[in-house]
N, CA and C atoms as a LAMMPS dump frame, in Angstrom:
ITEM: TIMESTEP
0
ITEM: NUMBER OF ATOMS
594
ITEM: BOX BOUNDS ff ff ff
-5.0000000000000000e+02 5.0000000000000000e+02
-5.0000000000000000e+02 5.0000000000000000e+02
-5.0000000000000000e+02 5.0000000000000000e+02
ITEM: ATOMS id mol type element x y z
1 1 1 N 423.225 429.125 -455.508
2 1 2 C 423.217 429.313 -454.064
3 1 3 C 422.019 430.164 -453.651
4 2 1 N 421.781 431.137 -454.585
5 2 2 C 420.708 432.558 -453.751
6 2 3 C 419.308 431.602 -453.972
7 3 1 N 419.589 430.674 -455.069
8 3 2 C 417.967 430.096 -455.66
9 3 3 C 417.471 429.31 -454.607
10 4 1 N 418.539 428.272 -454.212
11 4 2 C 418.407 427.696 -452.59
12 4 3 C 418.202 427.807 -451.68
13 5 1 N 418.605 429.187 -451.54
14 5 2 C 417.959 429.53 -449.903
15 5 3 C 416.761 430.816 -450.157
16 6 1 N 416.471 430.307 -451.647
17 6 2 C 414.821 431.162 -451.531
18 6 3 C 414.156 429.947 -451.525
19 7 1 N 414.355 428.602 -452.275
20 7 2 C 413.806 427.581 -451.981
21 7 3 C 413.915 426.712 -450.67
22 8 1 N 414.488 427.239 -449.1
23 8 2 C 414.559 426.832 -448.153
24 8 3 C 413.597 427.768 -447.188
25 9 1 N 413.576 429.094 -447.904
26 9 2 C 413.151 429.857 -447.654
27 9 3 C 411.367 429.74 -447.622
28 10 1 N 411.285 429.223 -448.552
29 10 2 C 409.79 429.031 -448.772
30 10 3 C 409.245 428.119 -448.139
31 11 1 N 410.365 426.731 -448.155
32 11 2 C 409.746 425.185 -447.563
33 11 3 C 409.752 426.075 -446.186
34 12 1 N 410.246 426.594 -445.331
35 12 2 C 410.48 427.159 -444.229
36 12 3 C 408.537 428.011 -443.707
37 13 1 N 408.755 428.861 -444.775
38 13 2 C 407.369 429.571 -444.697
39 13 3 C 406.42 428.696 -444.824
40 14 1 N 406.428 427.385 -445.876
41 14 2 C 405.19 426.553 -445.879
42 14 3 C 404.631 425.92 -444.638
43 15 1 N 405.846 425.752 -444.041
44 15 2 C 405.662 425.003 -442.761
45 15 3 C 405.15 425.676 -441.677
46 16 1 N 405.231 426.941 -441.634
47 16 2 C 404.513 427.912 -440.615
48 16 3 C 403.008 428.024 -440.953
49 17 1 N 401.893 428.028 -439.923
50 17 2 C 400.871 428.459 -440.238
51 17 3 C 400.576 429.601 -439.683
52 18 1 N 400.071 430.812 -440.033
53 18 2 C 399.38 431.876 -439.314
54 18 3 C 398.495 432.959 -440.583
55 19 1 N 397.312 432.994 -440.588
56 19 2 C 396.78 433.519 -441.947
57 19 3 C 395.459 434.644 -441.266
58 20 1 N 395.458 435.038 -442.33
59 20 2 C 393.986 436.364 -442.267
60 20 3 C 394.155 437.167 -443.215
61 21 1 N 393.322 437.814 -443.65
62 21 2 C 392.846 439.076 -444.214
63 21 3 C 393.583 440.276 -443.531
64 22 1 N 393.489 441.108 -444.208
65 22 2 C 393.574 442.729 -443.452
66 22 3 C 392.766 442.673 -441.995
67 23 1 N 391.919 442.015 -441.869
68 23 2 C 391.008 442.13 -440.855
69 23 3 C 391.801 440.858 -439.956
70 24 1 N 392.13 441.569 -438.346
71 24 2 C 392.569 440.291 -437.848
72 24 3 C 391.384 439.373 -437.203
73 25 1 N 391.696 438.127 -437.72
74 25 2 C 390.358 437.121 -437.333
75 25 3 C 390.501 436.482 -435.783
76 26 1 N 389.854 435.854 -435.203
77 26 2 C 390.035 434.933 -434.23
78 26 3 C 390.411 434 -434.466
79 27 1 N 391.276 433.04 -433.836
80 27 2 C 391.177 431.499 -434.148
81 27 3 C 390.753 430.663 -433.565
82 28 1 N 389.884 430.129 -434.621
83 28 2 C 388.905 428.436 -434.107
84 28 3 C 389.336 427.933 -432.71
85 29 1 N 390.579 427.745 -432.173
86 29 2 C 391.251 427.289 -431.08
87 29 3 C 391.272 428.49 -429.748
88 30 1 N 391.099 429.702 -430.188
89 30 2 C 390.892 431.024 -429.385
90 30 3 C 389.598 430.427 -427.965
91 31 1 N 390.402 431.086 -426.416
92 31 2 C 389.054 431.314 -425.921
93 31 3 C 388.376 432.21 -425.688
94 32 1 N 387.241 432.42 -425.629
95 32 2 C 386.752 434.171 -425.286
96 32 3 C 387.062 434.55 -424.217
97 33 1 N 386.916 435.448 -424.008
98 33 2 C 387.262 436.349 -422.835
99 33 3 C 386.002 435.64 -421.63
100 34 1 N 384.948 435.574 -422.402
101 34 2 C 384.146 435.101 -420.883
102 34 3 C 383.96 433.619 -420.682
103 35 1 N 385.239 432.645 -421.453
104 35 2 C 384.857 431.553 -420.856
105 35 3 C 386.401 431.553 -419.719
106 36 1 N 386.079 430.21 -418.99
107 36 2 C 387.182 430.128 -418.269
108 36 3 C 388.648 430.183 -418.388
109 37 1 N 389.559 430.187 -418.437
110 37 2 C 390.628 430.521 -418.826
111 37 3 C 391.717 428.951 -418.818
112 38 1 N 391.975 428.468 -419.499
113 38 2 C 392.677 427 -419.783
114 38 3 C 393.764 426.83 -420.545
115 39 1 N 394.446 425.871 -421.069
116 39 2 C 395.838 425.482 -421.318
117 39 3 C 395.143 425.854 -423.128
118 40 1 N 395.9 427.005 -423.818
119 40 2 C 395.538 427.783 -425.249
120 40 3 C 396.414 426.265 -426.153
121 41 1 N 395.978 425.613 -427.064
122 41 2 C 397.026 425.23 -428.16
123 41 3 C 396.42 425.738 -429.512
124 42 1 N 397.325 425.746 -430.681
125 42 2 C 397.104 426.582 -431.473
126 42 3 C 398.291 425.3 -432.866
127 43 1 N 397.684 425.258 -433.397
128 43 2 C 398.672 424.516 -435.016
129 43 3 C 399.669 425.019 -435.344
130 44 1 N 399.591 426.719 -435.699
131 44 2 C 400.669 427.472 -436.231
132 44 3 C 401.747 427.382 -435.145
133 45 1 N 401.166 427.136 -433.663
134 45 2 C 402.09 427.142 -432.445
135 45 3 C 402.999 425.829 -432.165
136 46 1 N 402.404 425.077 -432.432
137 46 2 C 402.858 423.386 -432.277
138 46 3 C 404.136 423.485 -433.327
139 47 1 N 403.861 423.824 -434.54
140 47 2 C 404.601 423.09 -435.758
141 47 3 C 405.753 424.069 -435.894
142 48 1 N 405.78 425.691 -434.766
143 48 2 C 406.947 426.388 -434.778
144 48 3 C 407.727 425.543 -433.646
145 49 1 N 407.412 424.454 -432.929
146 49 2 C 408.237 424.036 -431.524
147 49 3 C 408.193 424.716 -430.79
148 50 1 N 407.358 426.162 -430.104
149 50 2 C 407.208 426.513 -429.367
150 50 3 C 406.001 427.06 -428.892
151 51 1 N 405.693 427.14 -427.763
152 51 2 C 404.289 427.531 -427.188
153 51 3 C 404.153 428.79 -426.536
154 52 1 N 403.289 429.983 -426.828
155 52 2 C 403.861 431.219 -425.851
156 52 3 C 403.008 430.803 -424.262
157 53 1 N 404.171 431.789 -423.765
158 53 2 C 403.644 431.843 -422.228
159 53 3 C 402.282 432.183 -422.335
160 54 1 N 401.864 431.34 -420.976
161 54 2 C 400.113 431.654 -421.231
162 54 3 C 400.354 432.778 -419.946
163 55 1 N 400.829 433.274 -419.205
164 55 2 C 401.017 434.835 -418.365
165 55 3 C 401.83 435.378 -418.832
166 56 1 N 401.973 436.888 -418.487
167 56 2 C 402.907 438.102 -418.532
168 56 3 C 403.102 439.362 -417.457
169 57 1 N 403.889 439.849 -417.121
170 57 2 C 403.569 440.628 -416.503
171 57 3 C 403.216 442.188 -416.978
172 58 1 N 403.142 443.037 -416.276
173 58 2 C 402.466 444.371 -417.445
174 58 3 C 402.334 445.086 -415.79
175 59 1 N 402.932 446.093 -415.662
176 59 2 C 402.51 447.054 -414.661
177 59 3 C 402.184 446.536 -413.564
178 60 1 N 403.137 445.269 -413.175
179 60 2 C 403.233 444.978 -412.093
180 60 3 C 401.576 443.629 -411.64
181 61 1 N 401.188 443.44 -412.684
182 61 2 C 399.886 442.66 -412.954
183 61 3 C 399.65 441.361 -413.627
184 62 1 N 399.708 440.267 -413.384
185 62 2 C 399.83 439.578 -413.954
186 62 3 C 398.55 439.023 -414.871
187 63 1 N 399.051 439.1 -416.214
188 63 2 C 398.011 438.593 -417.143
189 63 3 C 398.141 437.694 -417.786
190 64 1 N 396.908 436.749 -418.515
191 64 2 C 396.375 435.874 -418.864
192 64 3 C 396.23 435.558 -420.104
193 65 1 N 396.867 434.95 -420.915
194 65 2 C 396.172 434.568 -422.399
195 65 3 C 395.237 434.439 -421.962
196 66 1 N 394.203 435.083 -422.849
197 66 2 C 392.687 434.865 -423.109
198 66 3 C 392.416 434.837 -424.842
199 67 1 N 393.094 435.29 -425.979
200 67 2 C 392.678 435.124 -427.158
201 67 3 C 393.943 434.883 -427.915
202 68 1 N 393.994 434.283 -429.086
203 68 2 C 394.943 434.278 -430.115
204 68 3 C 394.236 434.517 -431.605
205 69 1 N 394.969 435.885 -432.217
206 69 2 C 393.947 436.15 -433.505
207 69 3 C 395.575 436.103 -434.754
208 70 1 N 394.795 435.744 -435.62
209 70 2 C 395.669 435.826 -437.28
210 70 3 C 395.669 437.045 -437.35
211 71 1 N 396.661 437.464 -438.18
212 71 2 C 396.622 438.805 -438.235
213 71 3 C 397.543 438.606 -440.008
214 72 1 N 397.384 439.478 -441.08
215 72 2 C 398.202 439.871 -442.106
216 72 3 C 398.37 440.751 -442.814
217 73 1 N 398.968 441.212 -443.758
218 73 2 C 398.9 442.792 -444.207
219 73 3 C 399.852 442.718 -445.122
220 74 1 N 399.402 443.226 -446.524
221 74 2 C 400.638 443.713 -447.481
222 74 3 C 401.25 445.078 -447.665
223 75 1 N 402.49 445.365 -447.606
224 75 2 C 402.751 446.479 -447.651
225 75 3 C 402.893 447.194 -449.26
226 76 1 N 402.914 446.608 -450.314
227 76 2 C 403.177 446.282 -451.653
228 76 3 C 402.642 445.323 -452.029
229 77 1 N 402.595 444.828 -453.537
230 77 2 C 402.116 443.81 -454.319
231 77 3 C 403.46 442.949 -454.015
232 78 1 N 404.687 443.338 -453.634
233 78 2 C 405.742 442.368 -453.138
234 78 3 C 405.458 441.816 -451.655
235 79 1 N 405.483 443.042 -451.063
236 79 2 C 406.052 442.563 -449.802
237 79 3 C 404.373 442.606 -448.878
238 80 1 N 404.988 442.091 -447.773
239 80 2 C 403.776 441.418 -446.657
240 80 3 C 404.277 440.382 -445.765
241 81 1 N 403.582 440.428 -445.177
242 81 2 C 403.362 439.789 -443.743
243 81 3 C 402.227 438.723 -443.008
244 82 1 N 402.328 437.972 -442.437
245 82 2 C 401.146 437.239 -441.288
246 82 3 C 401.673 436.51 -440.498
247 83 1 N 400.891 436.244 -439.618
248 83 2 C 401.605 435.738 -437.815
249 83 3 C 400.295 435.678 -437.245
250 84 1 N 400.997 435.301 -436.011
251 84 2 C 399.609 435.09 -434.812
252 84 3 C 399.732 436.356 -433.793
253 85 1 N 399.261 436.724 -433.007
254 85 2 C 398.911 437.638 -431.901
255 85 3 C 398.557 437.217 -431.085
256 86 1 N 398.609 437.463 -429.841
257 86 2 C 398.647 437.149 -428.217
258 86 3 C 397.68 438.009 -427.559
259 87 1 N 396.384 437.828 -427.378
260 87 2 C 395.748 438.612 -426.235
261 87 3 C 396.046 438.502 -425.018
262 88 1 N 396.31 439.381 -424.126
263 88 2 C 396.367 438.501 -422.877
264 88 3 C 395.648 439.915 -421.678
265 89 1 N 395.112 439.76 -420.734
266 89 2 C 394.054 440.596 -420.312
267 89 3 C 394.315 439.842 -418.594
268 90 1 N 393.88 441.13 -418.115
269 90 2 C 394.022 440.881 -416.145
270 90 3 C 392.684 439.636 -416.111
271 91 1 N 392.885 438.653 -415.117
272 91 2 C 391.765 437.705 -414.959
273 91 3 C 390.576 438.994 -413.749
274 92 1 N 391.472 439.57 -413.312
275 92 2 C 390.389 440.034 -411.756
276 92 3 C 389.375 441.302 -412.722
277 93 1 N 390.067 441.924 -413.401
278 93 2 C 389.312 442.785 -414.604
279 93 3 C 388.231 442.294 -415.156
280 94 1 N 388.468 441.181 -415.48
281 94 2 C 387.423 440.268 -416.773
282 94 3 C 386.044 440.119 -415.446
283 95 1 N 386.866 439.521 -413.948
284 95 2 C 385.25 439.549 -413.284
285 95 3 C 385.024 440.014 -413.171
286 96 1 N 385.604 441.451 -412.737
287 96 2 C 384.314 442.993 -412.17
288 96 3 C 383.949 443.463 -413.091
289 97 1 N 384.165 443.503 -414.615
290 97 2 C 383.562 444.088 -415.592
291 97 3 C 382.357 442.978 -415.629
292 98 1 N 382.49 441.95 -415.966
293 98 2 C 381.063 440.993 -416.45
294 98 3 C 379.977 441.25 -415.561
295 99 1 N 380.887 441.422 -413.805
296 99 2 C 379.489 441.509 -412.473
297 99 3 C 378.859 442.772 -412.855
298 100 1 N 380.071 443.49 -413.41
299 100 2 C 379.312 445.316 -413.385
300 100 3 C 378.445 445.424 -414.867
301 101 1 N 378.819 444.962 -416.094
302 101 2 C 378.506 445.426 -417.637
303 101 3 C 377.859 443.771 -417.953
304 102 1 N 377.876 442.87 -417.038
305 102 2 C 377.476 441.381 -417.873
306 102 3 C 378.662 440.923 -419.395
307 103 1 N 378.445 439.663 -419.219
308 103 2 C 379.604 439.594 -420.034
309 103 3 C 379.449 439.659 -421.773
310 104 1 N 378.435 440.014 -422.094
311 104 2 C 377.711 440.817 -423.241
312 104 3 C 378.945 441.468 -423.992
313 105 1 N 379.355 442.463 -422.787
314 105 2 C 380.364 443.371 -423.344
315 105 3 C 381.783 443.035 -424.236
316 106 1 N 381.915 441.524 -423.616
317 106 2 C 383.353 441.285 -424.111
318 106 3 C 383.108 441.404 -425.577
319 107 1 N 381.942 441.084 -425.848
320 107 2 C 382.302 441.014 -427.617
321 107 3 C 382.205 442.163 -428.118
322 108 1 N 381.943 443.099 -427.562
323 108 2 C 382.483 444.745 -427.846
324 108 3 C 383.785 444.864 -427.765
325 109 1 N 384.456 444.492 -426.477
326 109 2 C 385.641 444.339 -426.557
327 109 3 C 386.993 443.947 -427.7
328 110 1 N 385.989 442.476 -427.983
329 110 2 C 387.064 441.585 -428.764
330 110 3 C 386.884 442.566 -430.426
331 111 1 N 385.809 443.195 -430.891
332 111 2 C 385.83 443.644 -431.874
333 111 3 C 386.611 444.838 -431.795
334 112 1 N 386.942 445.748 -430.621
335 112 2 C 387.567 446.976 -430.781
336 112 3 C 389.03 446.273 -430.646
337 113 1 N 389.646 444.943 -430.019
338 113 2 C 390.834 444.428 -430.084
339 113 3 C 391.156 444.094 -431.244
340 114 1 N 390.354 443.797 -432.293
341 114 2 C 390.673 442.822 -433.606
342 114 3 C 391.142 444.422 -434.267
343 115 1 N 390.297 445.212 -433.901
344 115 2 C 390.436 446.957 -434.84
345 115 3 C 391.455 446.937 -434.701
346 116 1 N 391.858 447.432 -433.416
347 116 2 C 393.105 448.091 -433.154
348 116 3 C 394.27 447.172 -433.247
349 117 1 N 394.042 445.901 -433.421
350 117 2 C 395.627 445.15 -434.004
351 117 3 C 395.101 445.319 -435.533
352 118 1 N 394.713 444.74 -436.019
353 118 2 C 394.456 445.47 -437.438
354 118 3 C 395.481 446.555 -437.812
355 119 1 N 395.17 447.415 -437.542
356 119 2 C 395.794 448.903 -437.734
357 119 3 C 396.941 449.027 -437.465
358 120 1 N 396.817 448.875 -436.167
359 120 2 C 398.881 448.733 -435.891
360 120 3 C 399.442 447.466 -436.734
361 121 1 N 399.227 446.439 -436.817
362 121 2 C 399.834 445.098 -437.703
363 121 3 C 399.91 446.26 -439.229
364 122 1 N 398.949 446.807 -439.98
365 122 2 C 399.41 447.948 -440.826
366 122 3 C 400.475 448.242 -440.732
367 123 1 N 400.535 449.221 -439.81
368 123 2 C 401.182 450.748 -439.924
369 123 3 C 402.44 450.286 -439.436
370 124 1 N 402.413 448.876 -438.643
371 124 2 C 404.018 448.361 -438.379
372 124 3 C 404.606 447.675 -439.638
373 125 1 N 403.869 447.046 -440.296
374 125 2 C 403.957 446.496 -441.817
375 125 3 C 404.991 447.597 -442.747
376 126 1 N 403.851 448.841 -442.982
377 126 2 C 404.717 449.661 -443.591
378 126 3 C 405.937 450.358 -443.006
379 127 1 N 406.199 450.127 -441.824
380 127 2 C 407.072 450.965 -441.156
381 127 3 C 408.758 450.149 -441.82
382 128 1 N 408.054 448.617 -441.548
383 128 2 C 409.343 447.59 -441.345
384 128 3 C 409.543 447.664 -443.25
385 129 1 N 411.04 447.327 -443.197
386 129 2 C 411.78 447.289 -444.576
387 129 3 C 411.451 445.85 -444.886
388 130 1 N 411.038 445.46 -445.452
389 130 2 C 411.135 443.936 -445.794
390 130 3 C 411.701 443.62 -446.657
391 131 1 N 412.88 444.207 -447.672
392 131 2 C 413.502 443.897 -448.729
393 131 3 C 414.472 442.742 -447.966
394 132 1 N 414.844 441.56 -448.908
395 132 2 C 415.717 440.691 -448.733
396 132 3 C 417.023 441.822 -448.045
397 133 1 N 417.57 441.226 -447.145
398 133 2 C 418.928 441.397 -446.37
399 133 3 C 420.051 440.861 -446.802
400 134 1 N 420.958 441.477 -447.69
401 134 2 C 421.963 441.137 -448.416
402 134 3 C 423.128 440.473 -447.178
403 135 1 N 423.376 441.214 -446.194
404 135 2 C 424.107 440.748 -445.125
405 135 3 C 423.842 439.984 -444.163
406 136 1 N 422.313 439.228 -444.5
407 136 2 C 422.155 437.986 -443.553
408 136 3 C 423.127 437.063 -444.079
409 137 1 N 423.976 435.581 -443.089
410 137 2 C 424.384 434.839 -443.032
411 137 3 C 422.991 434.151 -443.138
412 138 1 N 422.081 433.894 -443.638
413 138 2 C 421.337 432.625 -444.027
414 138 3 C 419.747 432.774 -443.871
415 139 1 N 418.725 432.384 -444.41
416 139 2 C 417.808 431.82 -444.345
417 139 3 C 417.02 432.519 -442.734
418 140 1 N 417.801 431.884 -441.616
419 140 2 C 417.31 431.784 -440.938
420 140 3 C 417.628 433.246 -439.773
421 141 1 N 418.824 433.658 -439.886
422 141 2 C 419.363 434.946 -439.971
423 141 3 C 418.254 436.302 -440.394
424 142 1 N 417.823 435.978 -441.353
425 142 2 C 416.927 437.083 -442.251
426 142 3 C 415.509 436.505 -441.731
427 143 1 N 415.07 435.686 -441.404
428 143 2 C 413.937 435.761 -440.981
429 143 3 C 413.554 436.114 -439.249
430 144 1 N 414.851 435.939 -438.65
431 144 2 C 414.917 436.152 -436.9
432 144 3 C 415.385 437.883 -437.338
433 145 1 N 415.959 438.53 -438.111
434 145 2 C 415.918 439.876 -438.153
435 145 3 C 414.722 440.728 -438.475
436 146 1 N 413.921 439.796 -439.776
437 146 2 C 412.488 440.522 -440.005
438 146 3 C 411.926 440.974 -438.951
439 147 1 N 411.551 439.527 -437.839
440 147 2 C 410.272 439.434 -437.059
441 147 3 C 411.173 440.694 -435.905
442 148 1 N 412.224 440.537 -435.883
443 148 2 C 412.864 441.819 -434.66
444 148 3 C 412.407 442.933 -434.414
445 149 1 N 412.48 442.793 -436.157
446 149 2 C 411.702 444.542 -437.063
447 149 3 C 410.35 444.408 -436.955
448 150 1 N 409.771 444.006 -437.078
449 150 2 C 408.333 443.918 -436.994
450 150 3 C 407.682 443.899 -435.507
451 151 1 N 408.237 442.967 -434.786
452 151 2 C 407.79 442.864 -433.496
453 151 3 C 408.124 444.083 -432.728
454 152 1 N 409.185 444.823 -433.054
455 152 2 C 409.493 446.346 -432.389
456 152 3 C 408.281 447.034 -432.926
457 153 1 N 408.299 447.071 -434.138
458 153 2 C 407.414 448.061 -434.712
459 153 3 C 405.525 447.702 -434.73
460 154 1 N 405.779 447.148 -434.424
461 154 2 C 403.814 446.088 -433.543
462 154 3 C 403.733 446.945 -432.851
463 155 1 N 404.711 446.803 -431.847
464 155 2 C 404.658 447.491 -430.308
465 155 3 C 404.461 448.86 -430.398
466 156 1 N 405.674 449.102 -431.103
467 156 2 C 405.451 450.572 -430.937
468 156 3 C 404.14 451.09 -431.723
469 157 1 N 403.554 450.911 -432.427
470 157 2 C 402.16 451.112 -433.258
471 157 3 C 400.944 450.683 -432.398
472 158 1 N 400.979 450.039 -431.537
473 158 2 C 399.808 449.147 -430.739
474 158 3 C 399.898 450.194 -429.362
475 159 1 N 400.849 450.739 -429.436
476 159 2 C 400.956 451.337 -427.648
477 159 3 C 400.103 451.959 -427.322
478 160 1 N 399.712 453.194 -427.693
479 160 2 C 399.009 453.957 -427.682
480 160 3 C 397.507 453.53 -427.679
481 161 1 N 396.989 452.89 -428.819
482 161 2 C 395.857 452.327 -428.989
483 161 3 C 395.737 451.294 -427.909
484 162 1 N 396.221 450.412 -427.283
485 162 2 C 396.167 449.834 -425.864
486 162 3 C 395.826 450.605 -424.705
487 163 1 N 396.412 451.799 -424.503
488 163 2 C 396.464 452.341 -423.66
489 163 3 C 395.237 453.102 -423.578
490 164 1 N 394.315 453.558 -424.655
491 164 2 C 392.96 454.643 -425.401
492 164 3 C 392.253 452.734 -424.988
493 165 1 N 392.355 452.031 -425
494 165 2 C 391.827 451.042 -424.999
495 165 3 C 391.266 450.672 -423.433
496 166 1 N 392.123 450.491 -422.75
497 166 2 C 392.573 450.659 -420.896
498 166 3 C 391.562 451.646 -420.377
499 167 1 N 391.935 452.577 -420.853
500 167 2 C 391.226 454.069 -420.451
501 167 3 C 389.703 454.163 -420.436
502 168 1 N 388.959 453.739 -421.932
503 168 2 C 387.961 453.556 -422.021
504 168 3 C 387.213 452.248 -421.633
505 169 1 N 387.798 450.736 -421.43
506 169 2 C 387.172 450.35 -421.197
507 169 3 C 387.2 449.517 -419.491
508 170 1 N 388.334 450.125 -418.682
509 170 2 C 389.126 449.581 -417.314
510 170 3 C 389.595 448.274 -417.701
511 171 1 N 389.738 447.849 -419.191
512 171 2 C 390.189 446.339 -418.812
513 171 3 C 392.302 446.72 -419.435
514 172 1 N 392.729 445.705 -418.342
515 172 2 C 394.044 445.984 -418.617
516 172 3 C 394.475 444.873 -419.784
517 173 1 N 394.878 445.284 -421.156
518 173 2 C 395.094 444.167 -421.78
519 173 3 C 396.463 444.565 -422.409
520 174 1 N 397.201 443.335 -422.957
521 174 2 C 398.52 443.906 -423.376
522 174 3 C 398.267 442.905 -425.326
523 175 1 N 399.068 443.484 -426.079
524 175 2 C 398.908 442.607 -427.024
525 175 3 C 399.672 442.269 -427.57
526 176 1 N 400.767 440.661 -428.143
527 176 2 C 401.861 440.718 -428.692
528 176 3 C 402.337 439.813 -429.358
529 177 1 N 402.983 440.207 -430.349
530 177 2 C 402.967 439 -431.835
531 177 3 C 403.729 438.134 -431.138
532 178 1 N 403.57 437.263 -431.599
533 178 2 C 404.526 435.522 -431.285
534 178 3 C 405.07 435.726 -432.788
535 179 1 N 406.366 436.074 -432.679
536 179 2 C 406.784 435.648 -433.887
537 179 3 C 407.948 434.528 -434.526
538 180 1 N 407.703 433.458 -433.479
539 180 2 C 407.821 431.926 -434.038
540 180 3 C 406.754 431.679 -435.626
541 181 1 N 405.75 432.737 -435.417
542 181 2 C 404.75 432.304 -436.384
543 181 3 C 404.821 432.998 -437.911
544 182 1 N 405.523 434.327 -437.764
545 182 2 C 405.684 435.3 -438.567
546 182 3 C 406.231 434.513 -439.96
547 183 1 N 405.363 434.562 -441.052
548 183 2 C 405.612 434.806 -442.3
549 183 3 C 405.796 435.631 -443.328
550 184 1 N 406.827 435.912 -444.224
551 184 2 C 407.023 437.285 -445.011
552 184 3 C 407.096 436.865 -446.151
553 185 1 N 406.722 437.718 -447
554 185 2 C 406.33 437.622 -448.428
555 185 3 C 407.679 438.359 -448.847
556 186 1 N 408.57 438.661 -450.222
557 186 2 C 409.335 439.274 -450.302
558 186 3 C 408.843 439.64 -451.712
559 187 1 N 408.198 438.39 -452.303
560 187 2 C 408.282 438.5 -453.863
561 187 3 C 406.901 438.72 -454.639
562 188 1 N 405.951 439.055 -454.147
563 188 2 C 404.731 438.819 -454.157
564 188 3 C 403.56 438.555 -452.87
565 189 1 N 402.91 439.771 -452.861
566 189 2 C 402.057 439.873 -451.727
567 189 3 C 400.87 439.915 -452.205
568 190 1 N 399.868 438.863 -451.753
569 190 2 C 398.522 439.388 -452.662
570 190 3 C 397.472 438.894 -451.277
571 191 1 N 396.331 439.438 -451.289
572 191 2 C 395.134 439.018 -450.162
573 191 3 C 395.017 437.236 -450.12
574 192 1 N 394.964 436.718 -451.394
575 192 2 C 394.94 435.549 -451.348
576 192 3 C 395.663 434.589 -450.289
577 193 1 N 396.993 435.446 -450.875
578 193 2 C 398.318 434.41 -449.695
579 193 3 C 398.034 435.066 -447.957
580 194 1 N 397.143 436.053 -447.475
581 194 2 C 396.884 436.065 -446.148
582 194 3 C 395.745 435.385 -445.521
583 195 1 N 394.975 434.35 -446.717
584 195 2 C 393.553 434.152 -446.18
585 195 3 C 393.82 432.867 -445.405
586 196 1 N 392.902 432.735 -444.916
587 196 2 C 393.42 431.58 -443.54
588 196 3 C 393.474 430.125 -444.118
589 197 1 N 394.411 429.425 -444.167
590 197 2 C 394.573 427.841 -444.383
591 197 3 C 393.698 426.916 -444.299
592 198 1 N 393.283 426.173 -444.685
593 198 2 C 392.336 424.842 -444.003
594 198 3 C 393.593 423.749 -443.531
């Protein structure tokens, strides 16, 4: 029985795509911040059956997918993690910064965004327990509890650095795992298994 639902477990994970390095990457399908803003699709997104909202609200503001980056991280030679991430940023921000700084800047931007999820995708990594859950009812049970744990602990690790983010650069951005996409390692975590798919 336990061998089965590590082997459902896995066909489950194969079927998800979301990959990177320690370093969170962009994806090929990502738009930049200074092109126009359009309908995002994404592979790892399609093949979970669901699509994230392309707005959000945030302080009363409504924002915009503008990027989707891989993100992964081992916490141990067991355990680890990878998923996708959600940029999403004010549209009226993105124009008065480009009229005022030219849009040069965004790629300053997008590199201090890739940092700072980086780091928090870390430090939420190690925070979250990832040992198998003896009291999940199933497969699917233990993987909607992981991402719970993880996606709390994103947030709470990313807050701050969003906010030092806001401050310094006036752009309002919020950032947040989709974790339809979230994959966990239990038995073996190595850089290899976070590098991005073909």
């Amino acid at each position: 029985m336990k061998a089965s639902i590590r082997i459902l477990i896995g066909m489950v994970f194969m079927v998800l795509t979301a990959c990177a390095t320690q370093e969170a990457k962009q994806n090929t399908s990502a738009i930049s911040t200074t092109d126009t803003l359009s309908v995002i699709t994404d592979e790892s997104m399609q093949s979970s059956g669901q699509n994230p909202p392309m707005t959000l609200i945030k302080d009363e503001q409504t924002l915009n997918l503008v990027r989707i980056m891989d993100g992964g991280a081992c916490k141990n030679n067991f355990q680890g993690a990878k998923g996708v991430f959600l940029v999403y940023a004010n549209q009226d921000d993105i124009e008065r910064i480009k009229s005022e700084q030219g849009p040069q800047i965004f790629s300053d931007f997008e590199n201090k965004i890739q940092t700072l999820s980086t780091a928090a995708f870390q430090e939420a990594i190690d925070a979250t327990n990832l040992a198998e859950d003896p009291f999940a009812l199933g497969a699917d049970e233990a993987q909607e509890k992981l991402a719970k744990q993880l996606f709390n602990n994103f947030r709470d690790s990313v807050a701050d650095a969003i906010e030092l983010f806001q401050q310094e650069t006036t752009l309002t951005i919020d950032i947040v795992p989709f974790t339809p996409s979230f994959m966990f390692y239990q038995q073996g975590c190595k850089a290899s298994y976070l590098e991005p798919e073909d």
